[in-house]
N, C-alpha and C positions, 0 to 999 in steps of 0.2 A: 504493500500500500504506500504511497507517495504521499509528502507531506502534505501535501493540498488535502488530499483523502482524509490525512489525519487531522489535519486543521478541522476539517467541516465538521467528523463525527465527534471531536469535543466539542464545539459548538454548538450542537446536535444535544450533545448527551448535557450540557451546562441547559440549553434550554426546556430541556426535561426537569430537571434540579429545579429551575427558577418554577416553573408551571407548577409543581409537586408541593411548592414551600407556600404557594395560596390556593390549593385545592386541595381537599382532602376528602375525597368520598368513598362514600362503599355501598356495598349490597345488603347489608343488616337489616330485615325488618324489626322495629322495636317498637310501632306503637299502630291503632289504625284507629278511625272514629269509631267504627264498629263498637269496641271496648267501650267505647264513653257512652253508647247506646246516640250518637248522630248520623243523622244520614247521611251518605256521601257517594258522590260517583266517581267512578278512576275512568280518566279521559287520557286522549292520547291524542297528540297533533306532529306537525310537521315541521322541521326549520325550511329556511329557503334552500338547504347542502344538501336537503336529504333524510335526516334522521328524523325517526319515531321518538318522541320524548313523553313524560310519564306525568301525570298529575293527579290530584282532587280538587273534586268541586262539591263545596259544603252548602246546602240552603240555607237560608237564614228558615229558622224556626218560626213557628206564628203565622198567620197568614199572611203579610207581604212581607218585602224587606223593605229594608232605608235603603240600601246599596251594595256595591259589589268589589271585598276587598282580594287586590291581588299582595300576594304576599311572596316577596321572593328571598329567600332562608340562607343562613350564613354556608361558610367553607365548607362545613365539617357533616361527614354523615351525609342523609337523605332528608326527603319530607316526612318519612315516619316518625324520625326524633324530633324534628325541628316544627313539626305538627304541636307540640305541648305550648308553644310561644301562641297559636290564634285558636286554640281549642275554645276558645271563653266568645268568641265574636256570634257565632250565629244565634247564640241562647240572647244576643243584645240587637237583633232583627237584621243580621248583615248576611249576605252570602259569603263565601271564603274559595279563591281559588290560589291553589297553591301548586308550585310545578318541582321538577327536578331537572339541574342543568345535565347535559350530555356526561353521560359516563356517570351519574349517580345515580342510584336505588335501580329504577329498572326504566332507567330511559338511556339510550344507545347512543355510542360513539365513544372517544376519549375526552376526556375535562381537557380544555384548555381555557386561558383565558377572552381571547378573539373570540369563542365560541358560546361563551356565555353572554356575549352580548348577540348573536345570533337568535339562540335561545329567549329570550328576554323578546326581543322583538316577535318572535313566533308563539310566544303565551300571551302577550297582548292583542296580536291578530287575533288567535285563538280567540280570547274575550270578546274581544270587538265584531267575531261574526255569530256570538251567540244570539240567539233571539227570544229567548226568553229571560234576561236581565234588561235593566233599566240602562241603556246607554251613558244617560247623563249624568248617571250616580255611581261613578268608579273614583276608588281609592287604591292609593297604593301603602304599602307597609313593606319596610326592607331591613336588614339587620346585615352589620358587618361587610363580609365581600356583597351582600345580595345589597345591600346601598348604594355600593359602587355602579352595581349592575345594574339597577334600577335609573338612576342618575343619568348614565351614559343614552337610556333612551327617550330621556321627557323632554329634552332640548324642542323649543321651538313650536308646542302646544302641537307636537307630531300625531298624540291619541285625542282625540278633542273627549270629552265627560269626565276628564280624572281633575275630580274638588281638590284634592289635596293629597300630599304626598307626608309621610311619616320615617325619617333614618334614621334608624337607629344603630349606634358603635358602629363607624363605618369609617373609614380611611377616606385620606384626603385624595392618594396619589400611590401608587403600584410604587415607584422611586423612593417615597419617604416613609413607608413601611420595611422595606428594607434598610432603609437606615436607620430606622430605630433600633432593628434586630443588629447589626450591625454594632449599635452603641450599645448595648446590652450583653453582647459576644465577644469582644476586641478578637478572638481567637481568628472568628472568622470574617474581620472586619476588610477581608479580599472581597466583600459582597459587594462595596463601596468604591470600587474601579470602575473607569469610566467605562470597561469592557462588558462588566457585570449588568451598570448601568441600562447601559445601551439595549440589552438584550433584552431587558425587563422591559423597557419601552414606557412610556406614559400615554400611549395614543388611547387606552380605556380608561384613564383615570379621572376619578369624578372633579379633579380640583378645574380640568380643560371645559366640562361640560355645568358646572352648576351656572353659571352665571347667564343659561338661555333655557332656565326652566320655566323661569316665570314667563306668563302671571300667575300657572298653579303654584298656592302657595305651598311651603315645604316647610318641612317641622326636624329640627336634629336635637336628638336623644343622645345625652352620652353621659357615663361617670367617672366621676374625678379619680377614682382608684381601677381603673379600666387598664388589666395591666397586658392584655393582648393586641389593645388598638389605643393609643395613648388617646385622652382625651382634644388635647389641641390639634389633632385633625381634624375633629366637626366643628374646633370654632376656628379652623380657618375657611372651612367651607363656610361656614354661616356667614365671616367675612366677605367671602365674595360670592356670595348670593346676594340677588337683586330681591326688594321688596314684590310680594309679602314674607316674611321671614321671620322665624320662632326658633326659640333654643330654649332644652329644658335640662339644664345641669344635676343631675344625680347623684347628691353628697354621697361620697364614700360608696356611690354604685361601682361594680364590677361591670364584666362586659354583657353586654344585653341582659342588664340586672333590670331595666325598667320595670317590667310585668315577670317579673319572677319576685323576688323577694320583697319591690314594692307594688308587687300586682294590682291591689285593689287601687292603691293611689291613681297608678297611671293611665290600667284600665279608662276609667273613671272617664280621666282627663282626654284619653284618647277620642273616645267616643264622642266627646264636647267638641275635640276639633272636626274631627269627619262634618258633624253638627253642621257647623259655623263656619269651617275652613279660616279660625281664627284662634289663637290661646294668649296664654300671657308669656311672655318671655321669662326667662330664668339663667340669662348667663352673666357672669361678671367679664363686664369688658377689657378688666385687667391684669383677667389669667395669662400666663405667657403663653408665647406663640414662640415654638421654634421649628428654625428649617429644615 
């Protein structure tokens, strides 16, 4: 094999590493609505590439809904785990669709990150051509990587009926997530070479796309002890996000603590924003920001 050949397959085999270090999925089932005695249906659709991708779709209970939340779920696992974060929506009159990126649970292809944005635009078609949901009453709900993901496609009022947008623990930037890890490793602080860099790319990262979401307004969720996604990436998103614009600081939350340990709180609060597509702000403008 000749150097070129060798060159490419580390480069190859480094952009596998990079992909690996913000994907994390499997095939584990660990939870289904069934259990919780809700109804639900497993639906399946299409990206523009090709692949079958895997989802549910939950009715809001009672006889109508308010609206129709899509929900797109961190790195880690499938929707069967990450199902426990909107278990509590339809019992509060909302429908719930929730999907799985390429290569998780039992939707087909390999995780990449380019691919997730694929995906993402092919569960909102999906939504978009059902006909038995209210068009004009979509919401969205996104945590960690699914923030990012969500983010990169509300640019420019592209879905027209989405009230309001909900991110919760999410990164500013592909680049400055690995610097953090980075400062937190010095072992392996080669992550932080322009070569590294470069690979990781920022072309998906929400800090390029926040500032052409509006006018849906957008809500970021994040807590100060947030030790997987530091806090000051959502307030630099918040930063540069254009009005309407909300930030809900979680004393001493952990990562997507919101509706877990302060459930009832935020719940709560959640639902007041879908409401209104308005809340009250909650961030101290004098937390530090680093690059």
């Amino acid at each position: 094999m000749n150097k070129r050949l060798l060159a490419l397959a580390f480069l190859l085999l480094l952009c596998g590493c990079m992909t690996k270090s913000f994907l994390h999925p499997d095939k584990i089932t660990y939870n289904n609505p069934g259990k919780d005695n809700l109804k639900y249906e497993d639906v399946y659709f299409n990206t523009e590439d090709g692949l079958k991708l895997h989802g549910w779709f939950l009715p809001a209970a009672g006889p109508s809904a308010k609206g129709t939340v899509i929900f797109f779920h961190g790195n880690a696992c499938n929707i069967t785990y990450n199902y426990q974060y909107i278990k509590w929506l339809p019992a509060e009159s909302y429908n719930v669709f929730t999907f799985d990126y390429r290569g998780y649970g039992n939707s087909e292809g390999k995780p990449s990150i380019s691919g997730t944005s694929r995906d993402a635009k092919a569960a909102m078609n999906y939504i978009k051509n059902r006909k038995d949901i209210a068009q004009d009453n979509l919401y969205v709900l996104a945590q960690s990587l699914g923030g990012n993901i969500a983010l990169n496609i509300l640019e420019n009022n592209r879905y027209e009926g989405i009230k309001a947008a909900a991110i919760d623990s999410t990164f500013s930037s592909y680049r400055g997530i690995v610097k953090d890890k980075a400062r937190a490793m010095p072992v392996v602080s080669w992550f932080r070479t322009p070569l590294s860099l470069v690979l990781i790319g920022n072309k998906y990262s929400a800090i390029n796309k926040i500032g052409d979401v509006s006018p849906t307004p957008v809500l970021f969720i994040h807590g100060t002890k947030d030790s997987l996604v530091p806090y000051y990436h959502s307030a630099l998103l918040y930063k540069a996000a254009r009005e309407p614009k909300y930030f809900w600081t979680i004393p001493d939350g952990a990562h997507m603590d919101a509706f877990v340990s302060h459930g009832t709180t935020y719940q709560q609060k959640l639902l007041e924003y879908f409401d209104t597509g308005k809340t009250s702000n909650e961030y101290n403008s004098g937390d530090t920001i680093l690059n």
